[in-house]
TORPA-4810 file (N, C-alpha, C, O; in nm, 3 decimals):
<nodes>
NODE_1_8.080_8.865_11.647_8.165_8.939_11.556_8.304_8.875_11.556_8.374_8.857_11.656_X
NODE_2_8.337_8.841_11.418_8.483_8.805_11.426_8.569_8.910_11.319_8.536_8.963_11.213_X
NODE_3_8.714_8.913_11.410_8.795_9.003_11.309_8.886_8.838_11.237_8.915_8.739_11.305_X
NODE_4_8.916_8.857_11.077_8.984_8.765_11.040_9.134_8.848_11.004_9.166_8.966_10.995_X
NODE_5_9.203_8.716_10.990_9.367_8.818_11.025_9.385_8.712_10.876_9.298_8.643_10.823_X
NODE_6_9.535_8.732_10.834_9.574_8.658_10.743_9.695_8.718_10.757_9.708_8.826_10.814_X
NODE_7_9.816_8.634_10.692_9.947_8.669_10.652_10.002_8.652_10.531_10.012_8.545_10.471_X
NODE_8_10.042_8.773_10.491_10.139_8.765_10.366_10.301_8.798_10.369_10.377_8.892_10.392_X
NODE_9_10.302_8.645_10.325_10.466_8.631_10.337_10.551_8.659_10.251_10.509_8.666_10.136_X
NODE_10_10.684_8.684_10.276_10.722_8.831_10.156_10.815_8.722_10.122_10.826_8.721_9.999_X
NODE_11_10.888_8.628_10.177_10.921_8.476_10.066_10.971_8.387_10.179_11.010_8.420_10.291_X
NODE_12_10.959_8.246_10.114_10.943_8.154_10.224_11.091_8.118_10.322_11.212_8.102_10.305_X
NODE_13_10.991_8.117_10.428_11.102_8.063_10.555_11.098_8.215_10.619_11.167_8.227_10.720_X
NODE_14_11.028_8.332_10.576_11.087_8.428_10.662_10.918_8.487_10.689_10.817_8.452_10.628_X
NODE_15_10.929_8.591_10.807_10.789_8.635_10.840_10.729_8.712_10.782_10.806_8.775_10.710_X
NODE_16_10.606_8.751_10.770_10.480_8.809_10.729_10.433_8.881_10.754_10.423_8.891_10.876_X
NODE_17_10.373_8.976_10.685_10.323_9.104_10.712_10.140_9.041_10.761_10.070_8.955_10.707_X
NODE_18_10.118_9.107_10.852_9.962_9.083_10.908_9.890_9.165_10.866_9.928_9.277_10.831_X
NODE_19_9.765_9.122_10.861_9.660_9.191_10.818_9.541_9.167_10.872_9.523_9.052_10.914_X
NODE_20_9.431_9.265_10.887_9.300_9.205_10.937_9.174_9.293_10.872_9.174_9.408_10.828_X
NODE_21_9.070_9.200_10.884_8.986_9.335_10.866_8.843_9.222_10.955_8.845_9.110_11.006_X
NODE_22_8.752_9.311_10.938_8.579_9.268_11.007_8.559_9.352_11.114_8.630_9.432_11.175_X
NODE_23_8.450_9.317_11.120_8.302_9.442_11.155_8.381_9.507_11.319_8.335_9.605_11.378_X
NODE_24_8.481_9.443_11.360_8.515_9.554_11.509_8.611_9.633_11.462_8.621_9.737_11.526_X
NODE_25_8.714_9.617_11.338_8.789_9.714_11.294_8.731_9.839_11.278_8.617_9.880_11.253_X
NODE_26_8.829_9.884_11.297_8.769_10.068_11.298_8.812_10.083_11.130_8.911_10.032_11.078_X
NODE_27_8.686_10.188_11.048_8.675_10.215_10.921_8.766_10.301_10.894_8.790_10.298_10.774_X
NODE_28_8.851_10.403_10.970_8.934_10.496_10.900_9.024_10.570_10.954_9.007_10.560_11.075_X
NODE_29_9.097_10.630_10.936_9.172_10.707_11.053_9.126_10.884_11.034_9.150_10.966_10.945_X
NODE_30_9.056_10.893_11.150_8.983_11.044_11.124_9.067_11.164_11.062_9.175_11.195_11.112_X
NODE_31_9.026_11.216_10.978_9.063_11.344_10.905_9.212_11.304_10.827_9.280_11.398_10.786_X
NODE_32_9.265_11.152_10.805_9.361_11.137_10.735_9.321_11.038_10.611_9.343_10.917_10.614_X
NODE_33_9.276_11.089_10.529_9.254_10.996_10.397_9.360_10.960_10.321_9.351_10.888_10.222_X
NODE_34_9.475_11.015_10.368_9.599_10.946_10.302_9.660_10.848_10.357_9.722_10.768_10.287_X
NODE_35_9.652_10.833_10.525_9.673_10.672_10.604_9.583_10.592_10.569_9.607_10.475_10.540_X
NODE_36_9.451_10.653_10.567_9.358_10.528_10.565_9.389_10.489_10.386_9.381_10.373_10.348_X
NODE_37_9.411_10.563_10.324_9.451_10.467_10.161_9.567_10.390_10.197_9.572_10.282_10.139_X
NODE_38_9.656_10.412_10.270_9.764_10.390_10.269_9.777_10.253_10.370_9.870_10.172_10.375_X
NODE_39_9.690_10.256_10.424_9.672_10.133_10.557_9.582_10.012_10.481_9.600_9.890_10.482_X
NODE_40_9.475_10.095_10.415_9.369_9.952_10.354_9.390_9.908_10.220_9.464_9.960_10.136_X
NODE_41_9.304_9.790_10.205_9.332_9.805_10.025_9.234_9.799_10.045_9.180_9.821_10.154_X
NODE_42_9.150_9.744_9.879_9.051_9.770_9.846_8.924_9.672_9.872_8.808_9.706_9.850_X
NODE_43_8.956_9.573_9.912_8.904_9.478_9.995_8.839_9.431_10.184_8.781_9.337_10.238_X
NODE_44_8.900_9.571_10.226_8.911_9.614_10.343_9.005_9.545_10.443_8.957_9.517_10.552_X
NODE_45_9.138_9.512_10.419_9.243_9.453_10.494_9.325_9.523_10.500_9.402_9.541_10.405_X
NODE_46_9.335_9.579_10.606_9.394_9.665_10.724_9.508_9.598_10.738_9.517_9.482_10.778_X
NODE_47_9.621_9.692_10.696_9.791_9.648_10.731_9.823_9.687_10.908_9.807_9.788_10.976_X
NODE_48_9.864_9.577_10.930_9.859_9.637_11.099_9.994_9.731_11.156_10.006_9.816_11.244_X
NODE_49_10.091_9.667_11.054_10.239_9.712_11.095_10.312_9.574_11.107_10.416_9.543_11.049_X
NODE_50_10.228_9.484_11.205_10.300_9.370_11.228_10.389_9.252_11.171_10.327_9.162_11.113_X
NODE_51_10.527_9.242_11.180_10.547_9.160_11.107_10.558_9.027_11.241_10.603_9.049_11.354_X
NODE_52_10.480_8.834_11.169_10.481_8.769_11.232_10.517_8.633_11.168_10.500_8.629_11.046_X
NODE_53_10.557_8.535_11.219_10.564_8.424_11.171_10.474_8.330_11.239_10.470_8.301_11.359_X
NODE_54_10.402_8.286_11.137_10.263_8.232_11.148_10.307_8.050_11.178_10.298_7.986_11.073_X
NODE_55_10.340_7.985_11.269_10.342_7.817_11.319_10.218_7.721_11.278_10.096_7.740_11.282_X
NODE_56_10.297_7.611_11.238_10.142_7.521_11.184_10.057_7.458_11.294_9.973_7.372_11.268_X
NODE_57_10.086_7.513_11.447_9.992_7.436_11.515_9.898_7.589_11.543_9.802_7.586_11.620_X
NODE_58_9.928_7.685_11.488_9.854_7.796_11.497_9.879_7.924_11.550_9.821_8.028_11.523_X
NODE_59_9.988_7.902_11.642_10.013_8.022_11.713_10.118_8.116_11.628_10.153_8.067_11.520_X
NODE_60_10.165_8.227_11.658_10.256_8.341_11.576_10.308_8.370_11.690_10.260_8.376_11.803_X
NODE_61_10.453_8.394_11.633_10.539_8.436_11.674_10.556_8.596_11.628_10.562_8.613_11.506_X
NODE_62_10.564_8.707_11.708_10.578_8.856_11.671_10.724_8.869_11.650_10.781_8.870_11.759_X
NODE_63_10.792_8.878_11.566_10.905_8.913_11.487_10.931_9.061_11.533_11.001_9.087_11.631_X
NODE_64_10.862_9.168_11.444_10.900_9.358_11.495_10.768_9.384_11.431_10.669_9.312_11.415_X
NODE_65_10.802_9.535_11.393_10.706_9.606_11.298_10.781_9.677_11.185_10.884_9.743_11.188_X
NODE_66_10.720_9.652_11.110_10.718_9.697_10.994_10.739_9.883_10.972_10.810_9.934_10.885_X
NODE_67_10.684_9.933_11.041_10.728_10.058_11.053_10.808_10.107_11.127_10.829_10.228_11.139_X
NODE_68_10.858_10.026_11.179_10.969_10.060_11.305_11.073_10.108_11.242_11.163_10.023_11.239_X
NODE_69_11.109_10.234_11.175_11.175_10.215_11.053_11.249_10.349_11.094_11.178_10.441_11.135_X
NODE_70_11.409_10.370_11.085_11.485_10.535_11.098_11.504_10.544_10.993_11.537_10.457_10.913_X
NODE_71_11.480_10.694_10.973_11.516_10.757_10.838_11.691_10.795_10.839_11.725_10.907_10.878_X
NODE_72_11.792_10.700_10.797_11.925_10.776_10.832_11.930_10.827_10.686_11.878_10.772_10.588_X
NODE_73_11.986_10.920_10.688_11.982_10.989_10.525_11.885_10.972_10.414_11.771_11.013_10.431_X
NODE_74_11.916_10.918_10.309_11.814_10.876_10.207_11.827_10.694_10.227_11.840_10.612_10.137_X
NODE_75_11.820_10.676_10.340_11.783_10.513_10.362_11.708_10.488_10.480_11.721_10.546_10.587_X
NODE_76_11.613_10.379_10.448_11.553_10.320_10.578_11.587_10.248_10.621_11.641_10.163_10.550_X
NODE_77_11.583_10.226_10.776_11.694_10.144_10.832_11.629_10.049_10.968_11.627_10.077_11.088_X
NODE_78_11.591_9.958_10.913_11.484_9.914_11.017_11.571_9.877_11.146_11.681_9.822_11.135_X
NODE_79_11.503_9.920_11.295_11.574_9.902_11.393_11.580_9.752_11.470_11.654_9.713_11.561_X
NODE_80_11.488_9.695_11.408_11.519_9.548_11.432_11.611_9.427_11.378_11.633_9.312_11.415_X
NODE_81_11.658_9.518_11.261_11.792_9.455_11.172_11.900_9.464_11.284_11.954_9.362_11.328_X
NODE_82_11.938_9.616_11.340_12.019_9.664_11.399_12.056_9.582_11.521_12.168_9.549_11.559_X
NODE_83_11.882_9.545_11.599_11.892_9.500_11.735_11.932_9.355_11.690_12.033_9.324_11.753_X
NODE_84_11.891_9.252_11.604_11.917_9.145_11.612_12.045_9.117_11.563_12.080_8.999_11.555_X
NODE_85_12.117_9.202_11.530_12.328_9.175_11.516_12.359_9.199_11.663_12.443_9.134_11.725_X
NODE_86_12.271_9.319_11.725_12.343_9.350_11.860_12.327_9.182_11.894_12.408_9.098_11.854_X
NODE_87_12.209_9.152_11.974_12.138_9.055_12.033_12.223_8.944_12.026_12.236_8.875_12.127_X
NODE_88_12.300_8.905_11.896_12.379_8.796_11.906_12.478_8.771_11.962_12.516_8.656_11.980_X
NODE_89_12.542_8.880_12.002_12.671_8.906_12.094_12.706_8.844_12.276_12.654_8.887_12.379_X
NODE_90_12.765_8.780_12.267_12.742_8.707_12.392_12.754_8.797_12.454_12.815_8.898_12.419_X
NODE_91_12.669_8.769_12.611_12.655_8.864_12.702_12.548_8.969_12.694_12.507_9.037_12.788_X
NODE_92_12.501_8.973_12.537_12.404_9.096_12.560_12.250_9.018_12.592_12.191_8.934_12.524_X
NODE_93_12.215_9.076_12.714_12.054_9.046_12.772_11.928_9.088_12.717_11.817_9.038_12.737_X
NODE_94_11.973_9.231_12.613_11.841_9.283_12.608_11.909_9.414_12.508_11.994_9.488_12.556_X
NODE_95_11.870_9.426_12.397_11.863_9.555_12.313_11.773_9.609_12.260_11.677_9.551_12.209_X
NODE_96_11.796_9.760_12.266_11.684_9.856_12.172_11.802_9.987_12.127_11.895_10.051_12.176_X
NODE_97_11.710_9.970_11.978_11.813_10.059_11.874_11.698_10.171_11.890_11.585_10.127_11.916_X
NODE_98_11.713_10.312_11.879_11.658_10.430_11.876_11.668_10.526_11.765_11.761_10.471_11.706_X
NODE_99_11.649_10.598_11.716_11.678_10.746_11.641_11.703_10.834_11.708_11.634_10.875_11.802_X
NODE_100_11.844_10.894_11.656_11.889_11.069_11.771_11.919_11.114_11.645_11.994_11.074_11.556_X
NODE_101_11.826_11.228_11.659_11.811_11.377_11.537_11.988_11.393_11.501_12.079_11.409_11.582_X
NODE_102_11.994_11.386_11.384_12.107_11.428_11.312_12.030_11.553_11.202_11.926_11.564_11.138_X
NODE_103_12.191_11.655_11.239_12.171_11.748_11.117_12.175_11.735_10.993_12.125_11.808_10.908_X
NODE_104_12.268_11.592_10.973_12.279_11.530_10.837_12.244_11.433_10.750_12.257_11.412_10.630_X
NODE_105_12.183_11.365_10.874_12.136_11.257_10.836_11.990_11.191_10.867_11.956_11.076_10.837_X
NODE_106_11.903_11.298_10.938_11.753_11.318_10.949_11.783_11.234_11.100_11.774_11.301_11.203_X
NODE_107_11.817_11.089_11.111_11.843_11.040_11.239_11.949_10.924_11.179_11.972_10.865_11.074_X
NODE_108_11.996_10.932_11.314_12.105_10.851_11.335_12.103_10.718_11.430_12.037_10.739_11.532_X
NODE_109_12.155_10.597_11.424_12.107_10.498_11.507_12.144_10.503_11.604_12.267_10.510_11.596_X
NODE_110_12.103_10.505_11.732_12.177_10.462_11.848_12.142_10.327_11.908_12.036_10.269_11.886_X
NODE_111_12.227_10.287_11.976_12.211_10.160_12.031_12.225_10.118_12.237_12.326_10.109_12.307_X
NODE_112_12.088_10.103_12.269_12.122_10.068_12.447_12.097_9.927_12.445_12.007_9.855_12.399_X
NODE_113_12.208_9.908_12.509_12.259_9.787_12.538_12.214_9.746_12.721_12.217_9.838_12.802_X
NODE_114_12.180_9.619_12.761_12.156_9.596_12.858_12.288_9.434_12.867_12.266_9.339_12.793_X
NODE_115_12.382_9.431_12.942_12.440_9.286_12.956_12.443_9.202_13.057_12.363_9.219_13.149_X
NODE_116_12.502_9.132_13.060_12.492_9.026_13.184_12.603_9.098_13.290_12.685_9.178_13.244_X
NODE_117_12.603_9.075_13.395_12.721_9.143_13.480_12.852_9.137_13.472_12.867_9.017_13.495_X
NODE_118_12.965_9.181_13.455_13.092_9.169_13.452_13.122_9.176_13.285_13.239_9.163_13.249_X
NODE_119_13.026_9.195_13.195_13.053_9.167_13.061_13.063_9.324_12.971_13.020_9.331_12.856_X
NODE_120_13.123_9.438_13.036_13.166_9.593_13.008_13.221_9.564_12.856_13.174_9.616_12.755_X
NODE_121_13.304_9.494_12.859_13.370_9.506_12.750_13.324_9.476_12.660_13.386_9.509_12.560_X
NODE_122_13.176_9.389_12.636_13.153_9.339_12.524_13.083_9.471_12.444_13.003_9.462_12.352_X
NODE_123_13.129_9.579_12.497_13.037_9.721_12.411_13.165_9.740_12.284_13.137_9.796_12.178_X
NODE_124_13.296_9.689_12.312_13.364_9.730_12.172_13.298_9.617_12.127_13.220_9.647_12.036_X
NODE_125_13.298_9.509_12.151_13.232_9.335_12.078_13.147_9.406_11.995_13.172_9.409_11.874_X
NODE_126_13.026_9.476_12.050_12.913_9.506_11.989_12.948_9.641_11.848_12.885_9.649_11.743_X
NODE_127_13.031_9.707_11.880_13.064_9.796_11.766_13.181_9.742_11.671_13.190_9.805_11.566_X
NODE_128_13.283_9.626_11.687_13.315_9.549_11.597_13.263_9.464_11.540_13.303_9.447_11.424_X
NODE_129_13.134_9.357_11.601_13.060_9.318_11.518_12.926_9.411_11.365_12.891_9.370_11.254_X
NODE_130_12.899_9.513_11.426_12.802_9.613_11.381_12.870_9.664_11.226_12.812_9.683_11.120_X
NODE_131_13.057_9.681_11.270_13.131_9.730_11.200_13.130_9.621_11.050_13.119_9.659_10.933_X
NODE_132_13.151_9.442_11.111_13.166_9.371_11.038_13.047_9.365_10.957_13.072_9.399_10.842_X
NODE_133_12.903_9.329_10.980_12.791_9.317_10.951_12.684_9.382_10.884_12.604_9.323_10.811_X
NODE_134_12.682_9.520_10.914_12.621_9.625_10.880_12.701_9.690_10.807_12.823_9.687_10.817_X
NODE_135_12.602_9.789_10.685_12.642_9.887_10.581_12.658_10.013_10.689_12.589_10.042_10.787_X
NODE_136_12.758_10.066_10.639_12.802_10.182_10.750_12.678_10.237_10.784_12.635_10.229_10.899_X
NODE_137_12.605_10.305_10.673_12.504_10.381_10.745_12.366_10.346_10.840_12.277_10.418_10.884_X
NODE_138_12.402_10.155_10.852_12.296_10.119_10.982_12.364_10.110_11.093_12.310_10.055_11.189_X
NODE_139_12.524_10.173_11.105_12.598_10.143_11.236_12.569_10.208_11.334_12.585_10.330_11.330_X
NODE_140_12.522_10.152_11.439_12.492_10.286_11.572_12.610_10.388_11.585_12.725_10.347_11.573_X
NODE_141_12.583_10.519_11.609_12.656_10.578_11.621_12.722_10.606_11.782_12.825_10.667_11.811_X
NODE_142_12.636_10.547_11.861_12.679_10.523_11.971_12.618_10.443_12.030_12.495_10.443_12.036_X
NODE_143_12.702_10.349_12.093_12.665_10.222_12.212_12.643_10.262_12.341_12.727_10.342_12.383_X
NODE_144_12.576_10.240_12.398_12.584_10.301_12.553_12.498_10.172_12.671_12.382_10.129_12.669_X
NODE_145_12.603_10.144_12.754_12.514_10.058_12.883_12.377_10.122_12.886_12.349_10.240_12.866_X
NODE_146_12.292_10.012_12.918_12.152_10.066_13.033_12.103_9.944_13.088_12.101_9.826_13.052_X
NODE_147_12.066_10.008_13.186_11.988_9.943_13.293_11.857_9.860_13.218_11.824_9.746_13.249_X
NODE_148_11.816_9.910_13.154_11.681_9.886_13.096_11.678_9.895_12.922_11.740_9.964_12.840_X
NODE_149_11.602_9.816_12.914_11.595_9.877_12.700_11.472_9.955_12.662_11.393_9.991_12.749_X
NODE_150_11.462_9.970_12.592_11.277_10.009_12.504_11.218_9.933_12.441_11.262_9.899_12.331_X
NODE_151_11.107_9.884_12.488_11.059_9.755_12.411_10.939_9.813_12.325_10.878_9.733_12.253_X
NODE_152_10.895_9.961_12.327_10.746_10.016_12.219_10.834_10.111_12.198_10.943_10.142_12.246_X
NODE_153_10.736_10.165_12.080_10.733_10.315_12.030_10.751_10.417_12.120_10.834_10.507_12.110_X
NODE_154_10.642_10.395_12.241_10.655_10.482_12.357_10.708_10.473_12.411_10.719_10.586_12.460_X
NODE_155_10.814_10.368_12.488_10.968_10.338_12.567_11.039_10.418_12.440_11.049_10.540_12.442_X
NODE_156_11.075_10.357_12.355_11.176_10.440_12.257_11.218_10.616_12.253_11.326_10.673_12.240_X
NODE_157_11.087_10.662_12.269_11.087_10.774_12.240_11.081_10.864_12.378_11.073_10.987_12.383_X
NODE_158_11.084_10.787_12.470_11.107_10.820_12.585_11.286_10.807_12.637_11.347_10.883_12.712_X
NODE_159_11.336_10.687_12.565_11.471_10.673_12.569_11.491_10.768_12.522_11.517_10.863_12.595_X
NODE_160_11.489_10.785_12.377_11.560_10.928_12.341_11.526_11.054_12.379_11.583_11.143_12.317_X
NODE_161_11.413_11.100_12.503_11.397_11.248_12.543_11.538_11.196_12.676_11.609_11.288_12.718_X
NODE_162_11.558_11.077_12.721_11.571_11.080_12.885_11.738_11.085_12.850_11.815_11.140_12.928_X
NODE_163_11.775_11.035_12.751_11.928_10.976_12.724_11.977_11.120_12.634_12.048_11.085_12.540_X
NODE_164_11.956_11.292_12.640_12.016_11.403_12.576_12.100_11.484_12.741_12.058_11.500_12.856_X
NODE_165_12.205_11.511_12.684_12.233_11.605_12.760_12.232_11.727_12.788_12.183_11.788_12.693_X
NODE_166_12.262_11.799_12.873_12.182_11.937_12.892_12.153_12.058_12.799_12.084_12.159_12.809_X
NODE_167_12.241_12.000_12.695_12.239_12.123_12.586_12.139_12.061_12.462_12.140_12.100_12.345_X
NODE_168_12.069_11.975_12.509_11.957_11.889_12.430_12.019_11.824_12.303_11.947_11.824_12.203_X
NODE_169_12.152_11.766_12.293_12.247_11.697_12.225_12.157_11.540_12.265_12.163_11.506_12.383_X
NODE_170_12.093_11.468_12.188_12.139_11.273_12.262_12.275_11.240_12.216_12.337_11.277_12.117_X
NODE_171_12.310_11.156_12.321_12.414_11.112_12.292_12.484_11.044_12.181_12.603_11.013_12.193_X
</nodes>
């Protein structure tokens, strides 16, 4: 049994949305006929989420996902846009952008930052660059040190239960 994958690239020089389908893919997502329209076409190629950049000696490079996506108001705001302005900032080791529930804005970005030692200060760096770069409404609304980042869905959403304070505010 082989699964075949393919990529469609949304224009050249930049990465690709993945796709797969064959006989070990699973046919549907139980009791949701609106993902499974929404996941397959009509050919049976299964959108994975993945976005990758496909190399000519064969291997891919994983870029993010495609759904990795915060709802801040009436915009989507993919959190890998966010992380890769942080990321460029000297000193920063390691970022993950999150969603913290806003009353106004469905979610709001936040940003944990991991840096190299002695490099504190580069957290205004990171909110004057964000300031320069980004449309206000992908600006984290707050920067904060950590020890560690979120690298899945499930780190993420674990950041944001672990990072609220007692009155169930995130920061």
């Amino acid at each position: 049994m082989r699964t075949e994958r393919r990529w469609t690239r949304r224009r050249p020089g930049s990465c690709s949305s993945e796709e797969a389908r064959g006989p070990s893919m699973f046919a549907e997502y139980l009791n949701r006929p609106d993902a499974t329209a929404e996941s397959f076409d009509d050919d049976g190629w299964f959108a994975t989420g993945d976005l990758v950049t496909p190399h000519p000696d064969g291997h891919l490079s994983s870029d993010s996902r495609a759904k990795d996506m915060l709802k801040v108001g009436a915009e989507n705001v993919s959190a890998a846009e966010i992380e890769r302005v942080i990321a460029a900032v000297p000193g920063v080791v390691e970022v993950g952008v999150v969603g913290r529930p806003d009353p106004k804005l469905d979610e709001a970005p936040v940003a944990f930052v991991q840096v190299v030692d002695g490099a504190s200060a580069e957290l205004a760096r990171i909110e004057a660059d964000c300031a320069r770069l980004l449309a206000d409404f992908k600006r984290p609304r707050a920067v904060a040190a950590a020890d560690d980042t979120a690298r899945s869905d499930a780190e993420r959403r674990w950041v944001e239960a672990a990072h609220r304070d007692p009155s169930g505010d995130a920061i």
